[in-house]
C-alpha positions as CSV (number, residue, x, y, z in Angstrom):
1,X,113.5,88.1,82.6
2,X,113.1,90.3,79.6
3,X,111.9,87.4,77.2
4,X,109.4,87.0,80.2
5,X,108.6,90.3,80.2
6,X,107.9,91.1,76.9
7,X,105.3,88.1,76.7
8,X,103.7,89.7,79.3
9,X,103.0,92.8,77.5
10,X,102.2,91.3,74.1
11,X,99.4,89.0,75.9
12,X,98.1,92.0,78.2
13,X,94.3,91.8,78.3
14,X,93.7,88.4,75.8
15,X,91.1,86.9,76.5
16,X,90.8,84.6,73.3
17,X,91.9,80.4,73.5
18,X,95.3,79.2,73.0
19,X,94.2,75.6,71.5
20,X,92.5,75.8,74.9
21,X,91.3,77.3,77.3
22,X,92.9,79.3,79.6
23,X,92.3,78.9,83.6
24,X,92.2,81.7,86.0
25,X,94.6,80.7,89.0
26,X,95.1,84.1,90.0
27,X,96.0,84.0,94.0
28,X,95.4,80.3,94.2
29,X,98.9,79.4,94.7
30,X,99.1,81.9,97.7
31,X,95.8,80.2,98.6
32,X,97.3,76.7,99.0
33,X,100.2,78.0,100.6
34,X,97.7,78.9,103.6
35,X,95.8,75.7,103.4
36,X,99.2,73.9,104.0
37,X,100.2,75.9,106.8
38,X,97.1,75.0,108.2
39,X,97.4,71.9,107.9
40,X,101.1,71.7,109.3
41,X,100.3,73.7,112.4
42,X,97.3,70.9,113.6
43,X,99.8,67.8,112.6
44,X,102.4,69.5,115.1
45,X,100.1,70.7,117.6
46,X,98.9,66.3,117.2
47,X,102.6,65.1,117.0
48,X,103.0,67.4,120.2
49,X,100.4,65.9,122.6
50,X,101.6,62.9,121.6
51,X,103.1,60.7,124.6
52,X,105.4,58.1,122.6
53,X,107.1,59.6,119.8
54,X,108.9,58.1,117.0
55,X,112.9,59.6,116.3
56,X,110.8,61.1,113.2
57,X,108.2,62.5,115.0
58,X,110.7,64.2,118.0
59,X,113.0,65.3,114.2
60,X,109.8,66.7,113.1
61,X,108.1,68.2,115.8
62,X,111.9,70.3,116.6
63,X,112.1,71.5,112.5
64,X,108.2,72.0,112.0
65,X,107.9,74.8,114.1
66,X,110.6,77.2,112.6
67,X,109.2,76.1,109.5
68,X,105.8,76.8,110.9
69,X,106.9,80.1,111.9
70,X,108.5,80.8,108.7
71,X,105.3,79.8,106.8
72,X,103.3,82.0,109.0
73,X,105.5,85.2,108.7
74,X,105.1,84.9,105.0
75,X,101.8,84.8,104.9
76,X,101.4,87.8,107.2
77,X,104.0,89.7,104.9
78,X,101.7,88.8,102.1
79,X,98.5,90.7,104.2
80,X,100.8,93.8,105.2
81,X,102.0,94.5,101.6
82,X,98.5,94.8,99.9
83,X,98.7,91.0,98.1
84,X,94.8,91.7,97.7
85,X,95.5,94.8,95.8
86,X,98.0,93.0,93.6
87,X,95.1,90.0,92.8
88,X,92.6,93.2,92.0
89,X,95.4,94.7,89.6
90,X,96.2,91.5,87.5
91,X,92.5,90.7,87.0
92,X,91.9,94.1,85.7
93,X,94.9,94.0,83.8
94,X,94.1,90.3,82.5
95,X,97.9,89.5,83.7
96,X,98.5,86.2,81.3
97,X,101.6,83.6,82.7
98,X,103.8,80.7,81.2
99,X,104.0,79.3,84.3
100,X,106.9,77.1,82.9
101,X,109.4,80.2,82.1
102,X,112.9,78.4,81.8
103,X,115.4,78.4,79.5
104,X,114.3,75.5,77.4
105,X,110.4,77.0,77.1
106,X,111.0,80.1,75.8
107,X,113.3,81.9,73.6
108,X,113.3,85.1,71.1
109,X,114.8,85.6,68.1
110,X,113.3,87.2,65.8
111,X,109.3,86.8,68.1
112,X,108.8,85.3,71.3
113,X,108.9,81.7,71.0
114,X,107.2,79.4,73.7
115,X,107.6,75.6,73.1
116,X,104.8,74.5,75.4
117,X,101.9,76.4,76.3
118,X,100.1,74.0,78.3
119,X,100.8,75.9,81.8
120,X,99.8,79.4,80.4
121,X,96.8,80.6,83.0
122,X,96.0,84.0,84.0
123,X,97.8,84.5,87.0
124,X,99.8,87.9,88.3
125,X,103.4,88.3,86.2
126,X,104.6,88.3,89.3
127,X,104.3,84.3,89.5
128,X,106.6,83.6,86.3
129,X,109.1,85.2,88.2
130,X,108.5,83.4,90.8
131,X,108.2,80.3,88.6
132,X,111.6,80.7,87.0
133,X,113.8,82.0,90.4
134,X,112.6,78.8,92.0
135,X,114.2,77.0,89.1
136,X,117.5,78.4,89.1
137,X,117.6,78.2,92.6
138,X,116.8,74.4,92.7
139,X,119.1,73.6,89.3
140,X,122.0,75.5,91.9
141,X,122.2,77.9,89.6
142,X,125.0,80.9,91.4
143,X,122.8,84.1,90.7
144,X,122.2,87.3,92.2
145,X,118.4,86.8,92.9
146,X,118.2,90.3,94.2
147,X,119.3,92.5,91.2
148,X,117.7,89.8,89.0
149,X,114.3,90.7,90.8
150,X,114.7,94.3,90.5
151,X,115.3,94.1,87.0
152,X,112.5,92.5,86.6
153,X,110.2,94.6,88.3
154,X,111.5,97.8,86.6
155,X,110.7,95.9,83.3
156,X,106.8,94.9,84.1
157,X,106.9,98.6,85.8
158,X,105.7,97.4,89.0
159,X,106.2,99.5,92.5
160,X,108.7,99.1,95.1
161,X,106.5,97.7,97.6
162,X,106.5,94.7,95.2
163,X,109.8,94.5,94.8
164,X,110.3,94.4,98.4
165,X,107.8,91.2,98.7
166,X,109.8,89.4,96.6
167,X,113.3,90.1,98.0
168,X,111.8,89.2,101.6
């Protein structure tokens, strides 16, 4: 998370090309995340009215709606906890992300070193976090997600209230 960190600052307001150029997909991510939930809530409100179900569609129609609600709860967390203030900051601050922040992409010795740039965007530095807790989590890596969170929001220097959306 330091390695992470660190690129963060050195690429702090660049606005120059990296062999290409660089897209802006600040808050689309969050964006998609409320199209899907969309989407999810008018399948299950069709698999509902529907008269003969198959076993899927009974499976699906019981676990859609906690995830449903899950989905939805996050994305009213997001709208409680400024998320509109944190797009405004990382556009003024010209946040620049890896996107692809594991252990095999980047490294420091004596610089940074990133082996492929090709998912570098501008994007809030919260989103390599993001990027790289979601890999741990699906490679089962045992981690304190928690304290790695907070460390990494005392090194970007960011406030509690984002530390808190994270951790939620």
């Amino acid at each position: 998370m330091f390695i992470i960190s660190e690129f963060h600052r050195r690429t702090l307001k660049y606005s120059g090309i990296m062999n290409k150029r660089l897209y802006n997909n600040i808050g689309k991510e969050v964006e998609q995340y409320r199209v899907y939930t969309k989407k999810l809530k008018k399948y299950l409100d069709r698999v509902e009215k529907l008269q003969n179900k198959t076993i899927f569609q009974e499976k699906l129609n019981q676990i859609g709606k906690k995830y449903l609600i899950r989905a939805e709860s996050c994305m009213d967390n997001l709208d409680k906890n400024s998320y509109t203030d944190l797009i405004i900051r990382s556009m003024k601050r010209v946040e620049m992300c890896l996107r692809n922040t594991y252990f095999n992409n980047l490294r420091k010795k004596r610089d940074i070193e990133v082996i492929d740039i090709q998912g570098c965007c501008y994007n809030m530095v919260e989103m390599d976090a993001v990027y790289f807790l979601n890999r741990i989590k699906r490679k089962g890596i045992n981690a304190d997600f928690y304290e790695i969170i907070m460390e990494f929001c005392k090194y970007e220097h960011l406030k509690v209230v984002v530390c808190s959306l994270f951790c939620q």
